[in-house]
N, C-alpha and C positions, 0 to 999 in steps of 0.2 A: 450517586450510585455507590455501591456497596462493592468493591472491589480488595479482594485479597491482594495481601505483598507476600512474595517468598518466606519471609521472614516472621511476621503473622502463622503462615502455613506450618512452618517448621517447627514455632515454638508449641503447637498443636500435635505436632509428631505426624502430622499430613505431606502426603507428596501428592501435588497437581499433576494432571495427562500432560498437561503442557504449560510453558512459560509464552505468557503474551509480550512479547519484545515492543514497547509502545514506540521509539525513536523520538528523536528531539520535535518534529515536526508534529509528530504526533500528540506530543506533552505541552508543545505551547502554543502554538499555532493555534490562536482561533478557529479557524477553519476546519483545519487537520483535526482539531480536538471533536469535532462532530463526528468524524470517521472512527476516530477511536470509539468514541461511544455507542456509535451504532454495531462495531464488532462485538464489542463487551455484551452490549444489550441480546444478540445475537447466540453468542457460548452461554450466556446464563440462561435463555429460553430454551436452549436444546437441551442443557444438562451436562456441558463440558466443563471439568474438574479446570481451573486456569489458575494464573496467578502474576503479579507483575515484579518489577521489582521496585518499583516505588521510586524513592530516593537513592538509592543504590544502583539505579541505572546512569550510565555515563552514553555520551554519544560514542557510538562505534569507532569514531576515526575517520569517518569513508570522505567527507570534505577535505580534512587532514592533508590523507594521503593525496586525494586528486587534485592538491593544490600543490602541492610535491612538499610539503613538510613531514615526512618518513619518520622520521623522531618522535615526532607530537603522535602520531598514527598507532606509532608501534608504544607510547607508554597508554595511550586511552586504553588498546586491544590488551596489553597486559593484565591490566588494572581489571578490566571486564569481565576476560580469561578468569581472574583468581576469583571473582564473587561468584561467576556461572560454578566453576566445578566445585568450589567451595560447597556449595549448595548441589552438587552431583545432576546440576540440569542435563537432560537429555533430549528433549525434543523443544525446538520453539518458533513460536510463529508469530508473524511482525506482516505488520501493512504496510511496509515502507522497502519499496525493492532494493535503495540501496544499502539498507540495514540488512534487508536480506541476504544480497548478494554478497558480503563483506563479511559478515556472519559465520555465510555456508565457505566462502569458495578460499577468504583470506585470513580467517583467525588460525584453521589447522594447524600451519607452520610456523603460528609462536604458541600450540598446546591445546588451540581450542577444537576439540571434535565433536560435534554436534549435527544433529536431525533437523534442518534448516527449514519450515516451508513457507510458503507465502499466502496470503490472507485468501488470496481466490482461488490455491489450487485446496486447502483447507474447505473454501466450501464449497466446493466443486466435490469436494470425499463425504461431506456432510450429505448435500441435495442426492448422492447417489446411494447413500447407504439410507434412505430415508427420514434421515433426522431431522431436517428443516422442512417443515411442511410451507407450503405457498399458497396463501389466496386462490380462490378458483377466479375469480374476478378481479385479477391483483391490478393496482392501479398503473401498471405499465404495459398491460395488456392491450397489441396492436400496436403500440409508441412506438414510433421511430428512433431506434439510442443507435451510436455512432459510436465503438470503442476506441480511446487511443491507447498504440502498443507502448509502456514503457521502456525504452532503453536498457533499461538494466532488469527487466525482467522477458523481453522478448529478447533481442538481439544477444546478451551477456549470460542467459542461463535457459533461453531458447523453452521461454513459456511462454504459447499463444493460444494453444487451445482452452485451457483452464479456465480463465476470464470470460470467455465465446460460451462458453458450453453453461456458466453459470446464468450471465446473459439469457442464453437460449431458454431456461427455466423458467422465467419471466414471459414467457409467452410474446415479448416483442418482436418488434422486426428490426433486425440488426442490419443496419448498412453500412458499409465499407468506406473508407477515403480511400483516394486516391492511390497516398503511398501508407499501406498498412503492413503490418506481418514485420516480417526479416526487413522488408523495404521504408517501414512506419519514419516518424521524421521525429526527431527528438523536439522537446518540448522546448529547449534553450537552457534548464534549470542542471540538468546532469555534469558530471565532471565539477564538482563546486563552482561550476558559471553563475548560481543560483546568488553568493554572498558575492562577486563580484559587478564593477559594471562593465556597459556594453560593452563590447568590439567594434569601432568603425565602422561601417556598413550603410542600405539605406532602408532596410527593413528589421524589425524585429524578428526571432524566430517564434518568441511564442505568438503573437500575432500572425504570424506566415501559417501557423497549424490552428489557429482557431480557424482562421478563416477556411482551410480544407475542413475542418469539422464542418462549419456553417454552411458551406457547400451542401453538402449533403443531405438539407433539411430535416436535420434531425430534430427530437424537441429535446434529445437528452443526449450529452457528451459523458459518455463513461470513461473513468480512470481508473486506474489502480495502482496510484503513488502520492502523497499528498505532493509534493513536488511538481508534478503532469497538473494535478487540479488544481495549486495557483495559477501559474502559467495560463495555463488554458482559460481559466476566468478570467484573470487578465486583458486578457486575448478579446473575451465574448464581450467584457466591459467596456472591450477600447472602440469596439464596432457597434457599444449601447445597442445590444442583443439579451442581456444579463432577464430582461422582464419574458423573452419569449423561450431562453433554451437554457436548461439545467445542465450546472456540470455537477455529477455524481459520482461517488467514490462506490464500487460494486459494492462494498457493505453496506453503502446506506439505500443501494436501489431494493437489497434482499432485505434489509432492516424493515424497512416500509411495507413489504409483501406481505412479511410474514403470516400465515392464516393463526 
């Protein structure tokens, strides 16, 4: 795929609508790297001006600081700080809630002020402004998908409709776990638990939340964080479920529709 860098754009004397924030999980992570692609594939079929930063991207911090190294935290958000306004970015938008969240809520107050949004409330503004047209027979049509809430996009920045409502576009039938919403269950991966190991314990937690998804009969587990979709496959793999139930990142369920 053919993807512009800020840098590219610039030496062109072009400014993109928005800067696509890819995150670490996003750039290397096999998996995650599908979800990136299905976004991209997405902003280039509607006709949204994008851009990334390439090379010049640094992770956020957000492990960093959740593992309480404050220093390392605050030299990545500097370092990020000076290439974003360097380049006068103003709006950006990242599939990764804690790149999100970190972004929007904790670079301010070392300079970074920025229009923060996240991948599903973006196309949640796309499917209503009529930019993303949908399959009339789109292949999730009737499917059972089952959302799970991210942490740091429900509970920490109190998005739950956005993801639902995209969902809902899809003409599925969206069923609920157990504990969803404000109440959802984190995946185990949040707080940088994700680069550490267990806790003592005698259950996993991403296994404790696959299995409410699995409850459910759903044929599709929707996320929207690459982080929630390891975990959660993890989860479907440990109960060799992986051949009958998809875990899908909301990009790649709207990717597939697309008419």
């Amino acid at each position: 795929m053919k993807v512009n860098t800020m840098a590219e754009l610039m030496a062109n004397g072009e400014t993109p609508e928005i800067l696509f924030w890819v995150g670490c999980a996003g750039s290397f992570d096999a998996r995650a790297q599908k979800i990136t692609k299905a976004f991209a594939t997405i902003l280039n079929k509607v006709g949204v001006k994008y851009a990334i930063l390439g090379k010049e991207e640094a992770c956020t911090g957000d492990p960093a600081r959740r593992a309480g190294n404050e220093f390392l935290f605050q030299m990545m958000a500097y370092n990020n700080i000076q290439i974003l306004n360097g380049y006068g970015i103003k709006k950006i938008v990242t599939t990764c809630p804690h790149c999100f969240n970190t972004l929007k809520n904790e670079y301010a107050e070392l300079g970074g002020h920025y229009d923060v949004v996240h991948h599903t409330t973006f196309l949640q503004q796309l499917i209503d402004e009529g930019k993303i047209k949908l399959k009339e027979e789109g292949s999730f049509k009737g499917k059972k998908i089952s959302y799970h809430d991210s942490c740091y996009l429900g509970r920490a920045n109190n998005i739950y409709e956005a993801p639902r409502k995209v969902l809902e576009a899809l003409d599925a039938e969206l069923i609920e776990m157990k504990r969803c919403g404000s109440n959802g269950l984190c995946c185990g991966a949040g707080g940088a638990q994700m680069f550490k190991e267990d806790e003592p314990g005698n259950k996993r937690i991403n296994i404790e939340r696959a299995d409410e998804a699995l409850e459910t009969g759903a044929a599709v587990i929707a996320s929207a964080c690459p982080f929630c979709n390891t975990m959660i496959l993890d989860g479907v793999k440990n109960r060799e479920k992986e051949n009958e139930v998809a875990v899908l990142d909301i990009a790649e369920l709207i990717e597939q529709s697309l008419a």
